[in-house]
DSSP file (Angstrom, degrees, kcal/mol; ACC not computed):
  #  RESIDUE AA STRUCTURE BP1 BP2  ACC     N-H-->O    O-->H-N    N-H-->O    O-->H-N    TCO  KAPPA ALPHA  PHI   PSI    X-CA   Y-CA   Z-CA
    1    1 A X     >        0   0    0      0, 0.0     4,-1.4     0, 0.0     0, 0.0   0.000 360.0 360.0 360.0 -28.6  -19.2   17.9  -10.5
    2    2 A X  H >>  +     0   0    0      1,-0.2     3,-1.3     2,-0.2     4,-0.8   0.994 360.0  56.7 -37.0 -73.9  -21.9   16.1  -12.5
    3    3 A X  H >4 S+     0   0    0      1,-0.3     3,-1.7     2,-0.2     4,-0.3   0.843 102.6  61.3 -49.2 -50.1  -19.7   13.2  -13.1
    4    4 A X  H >4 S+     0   0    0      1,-0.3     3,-1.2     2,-0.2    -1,-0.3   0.855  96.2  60.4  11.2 -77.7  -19.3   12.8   -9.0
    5    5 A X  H << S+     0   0    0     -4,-1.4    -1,-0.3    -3,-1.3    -2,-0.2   0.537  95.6  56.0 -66.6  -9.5  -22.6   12.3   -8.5
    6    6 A X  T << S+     0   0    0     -3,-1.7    -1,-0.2    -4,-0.8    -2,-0.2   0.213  85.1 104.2-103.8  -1.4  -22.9    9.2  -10.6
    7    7 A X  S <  S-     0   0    0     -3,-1.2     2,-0.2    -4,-0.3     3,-0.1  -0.398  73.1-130.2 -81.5 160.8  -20.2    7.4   -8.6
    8    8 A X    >>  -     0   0    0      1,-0.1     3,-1.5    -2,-0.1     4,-0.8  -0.347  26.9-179.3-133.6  81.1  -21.2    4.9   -6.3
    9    9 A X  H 3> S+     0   0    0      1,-0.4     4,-4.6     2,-0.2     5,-0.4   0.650  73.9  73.3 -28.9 -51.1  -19.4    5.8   -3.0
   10   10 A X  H 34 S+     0   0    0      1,-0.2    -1,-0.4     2,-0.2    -2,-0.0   0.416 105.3  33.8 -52.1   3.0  -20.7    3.1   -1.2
   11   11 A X  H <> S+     0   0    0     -3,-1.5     4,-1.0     3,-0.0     3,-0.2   0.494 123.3  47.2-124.8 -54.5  -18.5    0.6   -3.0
   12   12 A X  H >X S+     0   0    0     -4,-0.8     4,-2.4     1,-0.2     3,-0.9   0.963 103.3  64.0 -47.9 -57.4  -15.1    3.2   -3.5
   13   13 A X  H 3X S+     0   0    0     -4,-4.6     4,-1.5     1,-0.2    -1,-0.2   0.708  99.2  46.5 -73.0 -26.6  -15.4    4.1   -0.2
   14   14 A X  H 3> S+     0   0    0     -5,-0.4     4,-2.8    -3,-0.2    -1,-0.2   0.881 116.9  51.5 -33.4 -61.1  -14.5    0.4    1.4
   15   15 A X  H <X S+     0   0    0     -4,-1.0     4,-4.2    -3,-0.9     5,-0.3   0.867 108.0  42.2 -54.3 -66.6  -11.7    0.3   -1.1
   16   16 A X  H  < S+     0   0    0     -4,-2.4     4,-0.3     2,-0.2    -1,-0.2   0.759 112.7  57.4 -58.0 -25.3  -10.0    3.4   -0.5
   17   17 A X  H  X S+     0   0    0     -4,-1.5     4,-2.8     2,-0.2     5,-0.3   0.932 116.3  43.2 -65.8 -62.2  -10.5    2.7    3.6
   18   18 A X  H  X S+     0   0    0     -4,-2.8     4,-2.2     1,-0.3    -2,-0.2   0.872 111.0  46.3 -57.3 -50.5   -8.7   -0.4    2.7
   19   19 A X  H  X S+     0   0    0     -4,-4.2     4,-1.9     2,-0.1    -1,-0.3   0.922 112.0  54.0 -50.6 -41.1   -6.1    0.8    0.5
   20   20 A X  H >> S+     0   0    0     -4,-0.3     4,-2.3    -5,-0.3     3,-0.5   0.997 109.0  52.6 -65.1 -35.3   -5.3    3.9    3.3
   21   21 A X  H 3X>S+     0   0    0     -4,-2.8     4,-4.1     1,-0.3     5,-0.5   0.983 107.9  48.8 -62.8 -56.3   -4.8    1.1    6.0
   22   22 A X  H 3X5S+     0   0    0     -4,-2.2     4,-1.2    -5,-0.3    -1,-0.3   0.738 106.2  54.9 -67.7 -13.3   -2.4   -0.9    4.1
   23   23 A X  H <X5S+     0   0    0     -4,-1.9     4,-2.9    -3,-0.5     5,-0.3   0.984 106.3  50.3 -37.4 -84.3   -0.2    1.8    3.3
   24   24 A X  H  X>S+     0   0    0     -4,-2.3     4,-0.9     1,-0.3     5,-0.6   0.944 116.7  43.5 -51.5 -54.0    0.2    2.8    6.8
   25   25 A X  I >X>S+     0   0    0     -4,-4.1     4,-3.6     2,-0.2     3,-0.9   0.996 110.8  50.6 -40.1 -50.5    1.1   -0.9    7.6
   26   26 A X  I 3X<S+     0   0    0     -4,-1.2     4,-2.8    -5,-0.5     5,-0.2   0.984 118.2  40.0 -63.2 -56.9    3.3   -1.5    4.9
   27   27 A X  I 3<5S+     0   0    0     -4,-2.9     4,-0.4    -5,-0.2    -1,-0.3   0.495 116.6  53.2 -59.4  -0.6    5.4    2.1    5.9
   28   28 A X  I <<5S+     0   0    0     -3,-0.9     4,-0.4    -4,-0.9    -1,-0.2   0.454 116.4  35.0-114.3 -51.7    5.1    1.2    9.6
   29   29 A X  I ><<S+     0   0    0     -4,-3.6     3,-0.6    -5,-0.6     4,-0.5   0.936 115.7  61.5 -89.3 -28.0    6.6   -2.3    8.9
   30   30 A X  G ><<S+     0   0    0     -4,-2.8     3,-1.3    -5,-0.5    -1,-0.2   0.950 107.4  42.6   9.0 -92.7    8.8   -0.5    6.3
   31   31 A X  G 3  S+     0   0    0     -4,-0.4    -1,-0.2     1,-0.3    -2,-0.2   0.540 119.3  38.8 -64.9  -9.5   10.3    1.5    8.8
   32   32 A X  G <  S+     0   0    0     -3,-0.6    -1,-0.3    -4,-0.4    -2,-0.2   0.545  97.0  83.0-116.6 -15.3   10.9   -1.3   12.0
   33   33 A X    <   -     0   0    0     -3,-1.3     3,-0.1    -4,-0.5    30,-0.0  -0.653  68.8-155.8-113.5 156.9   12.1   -4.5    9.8
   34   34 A X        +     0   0    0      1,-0.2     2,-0.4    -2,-0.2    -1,-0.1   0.835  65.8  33.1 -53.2 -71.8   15.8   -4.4    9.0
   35   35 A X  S    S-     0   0    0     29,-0.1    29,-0.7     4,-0.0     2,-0.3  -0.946  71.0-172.5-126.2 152.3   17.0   -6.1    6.3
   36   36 A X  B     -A   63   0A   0     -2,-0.4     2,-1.1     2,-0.4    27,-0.2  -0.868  38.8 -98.9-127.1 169.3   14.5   -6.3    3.1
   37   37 A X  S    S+     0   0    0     25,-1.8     2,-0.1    -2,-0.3    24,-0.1  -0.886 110.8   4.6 -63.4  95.5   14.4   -8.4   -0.7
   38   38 A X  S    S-     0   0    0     -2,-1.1    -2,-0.4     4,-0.1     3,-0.1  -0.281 113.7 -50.8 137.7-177.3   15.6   -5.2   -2.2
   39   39 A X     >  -     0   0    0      1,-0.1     4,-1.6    -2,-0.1    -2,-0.1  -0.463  52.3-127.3 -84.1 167.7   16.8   -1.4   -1.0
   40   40 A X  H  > S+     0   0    0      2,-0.2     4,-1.9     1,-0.2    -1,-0.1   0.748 105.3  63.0-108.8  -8.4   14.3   -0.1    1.2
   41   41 A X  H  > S+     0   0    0      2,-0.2     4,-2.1     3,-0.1    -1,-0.2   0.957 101.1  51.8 -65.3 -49.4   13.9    3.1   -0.7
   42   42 A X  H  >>S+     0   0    0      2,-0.2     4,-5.4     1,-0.2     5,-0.8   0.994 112.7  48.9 -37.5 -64.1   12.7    1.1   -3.9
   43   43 A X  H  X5S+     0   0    0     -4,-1.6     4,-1.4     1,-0.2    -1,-0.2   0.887 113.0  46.5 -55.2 -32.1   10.0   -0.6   -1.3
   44   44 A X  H  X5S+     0   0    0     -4,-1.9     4,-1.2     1,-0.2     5,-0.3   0.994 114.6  47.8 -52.8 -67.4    9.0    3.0    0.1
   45   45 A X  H  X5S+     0   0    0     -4,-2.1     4,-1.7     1,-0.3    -2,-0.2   0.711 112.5  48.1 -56.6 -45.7    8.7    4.0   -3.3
   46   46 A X  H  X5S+     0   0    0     -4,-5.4     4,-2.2     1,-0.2    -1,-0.3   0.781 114.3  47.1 -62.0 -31.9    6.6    0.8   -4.4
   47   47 A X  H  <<S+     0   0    0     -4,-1.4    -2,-0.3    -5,-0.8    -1,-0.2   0.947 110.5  50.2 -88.3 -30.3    4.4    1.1   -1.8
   48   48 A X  H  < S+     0   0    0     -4,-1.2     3,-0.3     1,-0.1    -2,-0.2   0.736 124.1  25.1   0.6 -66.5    3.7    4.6   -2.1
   49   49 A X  H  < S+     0   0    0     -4,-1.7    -2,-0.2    -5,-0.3    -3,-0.1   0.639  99.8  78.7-107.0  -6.3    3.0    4.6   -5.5
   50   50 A X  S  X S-     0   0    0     -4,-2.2     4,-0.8     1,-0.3     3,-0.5   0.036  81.0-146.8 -80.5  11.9    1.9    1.4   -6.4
   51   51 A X  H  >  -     0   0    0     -3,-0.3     4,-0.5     1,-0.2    -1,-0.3  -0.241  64.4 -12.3  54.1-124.8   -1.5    1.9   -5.1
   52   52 A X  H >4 S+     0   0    0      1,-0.2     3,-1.6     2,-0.1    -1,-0.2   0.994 138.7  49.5 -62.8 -38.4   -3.3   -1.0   -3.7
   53   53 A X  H 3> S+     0   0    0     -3,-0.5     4,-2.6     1,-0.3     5,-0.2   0.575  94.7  69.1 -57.9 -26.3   -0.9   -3.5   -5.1
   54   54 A X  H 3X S+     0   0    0     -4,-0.8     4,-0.9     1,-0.2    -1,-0.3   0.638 100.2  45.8 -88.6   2.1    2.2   -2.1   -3.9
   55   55 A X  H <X S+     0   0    0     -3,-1.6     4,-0.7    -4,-0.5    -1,-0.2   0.293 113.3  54.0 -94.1  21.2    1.7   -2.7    0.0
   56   56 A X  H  > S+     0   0    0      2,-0.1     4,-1.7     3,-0.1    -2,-0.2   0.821 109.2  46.8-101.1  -9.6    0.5   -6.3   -1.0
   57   57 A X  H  X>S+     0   0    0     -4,-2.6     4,-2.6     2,-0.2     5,-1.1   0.898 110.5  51.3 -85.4 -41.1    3.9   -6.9   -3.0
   58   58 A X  I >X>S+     0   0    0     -4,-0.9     4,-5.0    -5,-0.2     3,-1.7   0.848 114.9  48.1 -44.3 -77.5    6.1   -5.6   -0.2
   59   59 A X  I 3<5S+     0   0    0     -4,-0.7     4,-0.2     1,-0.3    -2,-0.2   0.533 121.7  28.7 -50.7 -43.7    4.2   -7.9    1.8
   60   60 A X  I 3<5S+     0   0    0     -4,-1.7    -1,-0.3     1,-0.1    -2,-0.2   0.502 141.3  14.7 -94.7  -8.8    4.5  -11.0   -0.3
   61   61 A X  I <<5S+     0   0    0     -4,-2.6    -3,-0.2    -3,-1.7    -2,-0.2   0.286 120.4  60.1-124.3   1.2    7.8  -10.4   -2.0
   62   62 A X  I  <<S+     0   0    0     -4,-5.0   -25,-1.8    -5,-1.1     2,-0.7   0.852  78.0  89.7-108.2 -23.8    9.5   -7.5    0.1
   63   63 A X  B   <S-A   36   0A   0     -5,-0.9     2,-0.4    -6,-0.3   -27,-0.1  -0.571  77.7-125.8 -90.0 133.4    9.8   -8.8    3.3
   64   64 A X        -     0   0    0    -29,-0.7   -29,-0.1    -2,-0.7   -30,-0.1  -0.344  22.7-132.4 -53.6 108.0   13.0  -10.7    4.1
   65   65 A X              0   0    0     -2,-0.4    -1,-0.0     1,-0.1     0, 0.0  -0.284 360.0 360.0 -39.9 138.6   12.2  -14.3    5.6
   66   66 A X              0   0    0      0, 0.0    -1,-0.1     0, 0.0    -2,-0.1   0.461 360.0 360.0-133.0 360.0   14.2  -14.8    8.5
């Protein structure tokens, strides 16, 4: 618990607000768009698990151009 306390929230907590949001976009837009650059289980999967970076690569390489 020590190690906790030494964090400095006020900087994480921005970050993690920011991460949650683009998640929910990127699976939100995920789920409506059609066709993608790739299967759209791979994109779930990238965005999911890639942390911040994986809903800013759906965004910038996963969605289909129309």
């Amino acid at each position: 618990m020590e190690a906790l306390q030494g964090i400095s929230w006020g900087i994480i907590a921005p970050i993690l607000v920011i991460q949650l949001i683009l998640l929910i976009i990127a699976l939100i837009d995920l789920s409506k768009i059609n066709q993608t650059n790739g299967p759209k289980w791979l994109w779930a999967i990238i965005v999911i698990l890639g942390s911040i970076w994986g809903p800013v690569l759906y965004f910038v390489i996963g969605r289909k151009q129309s």
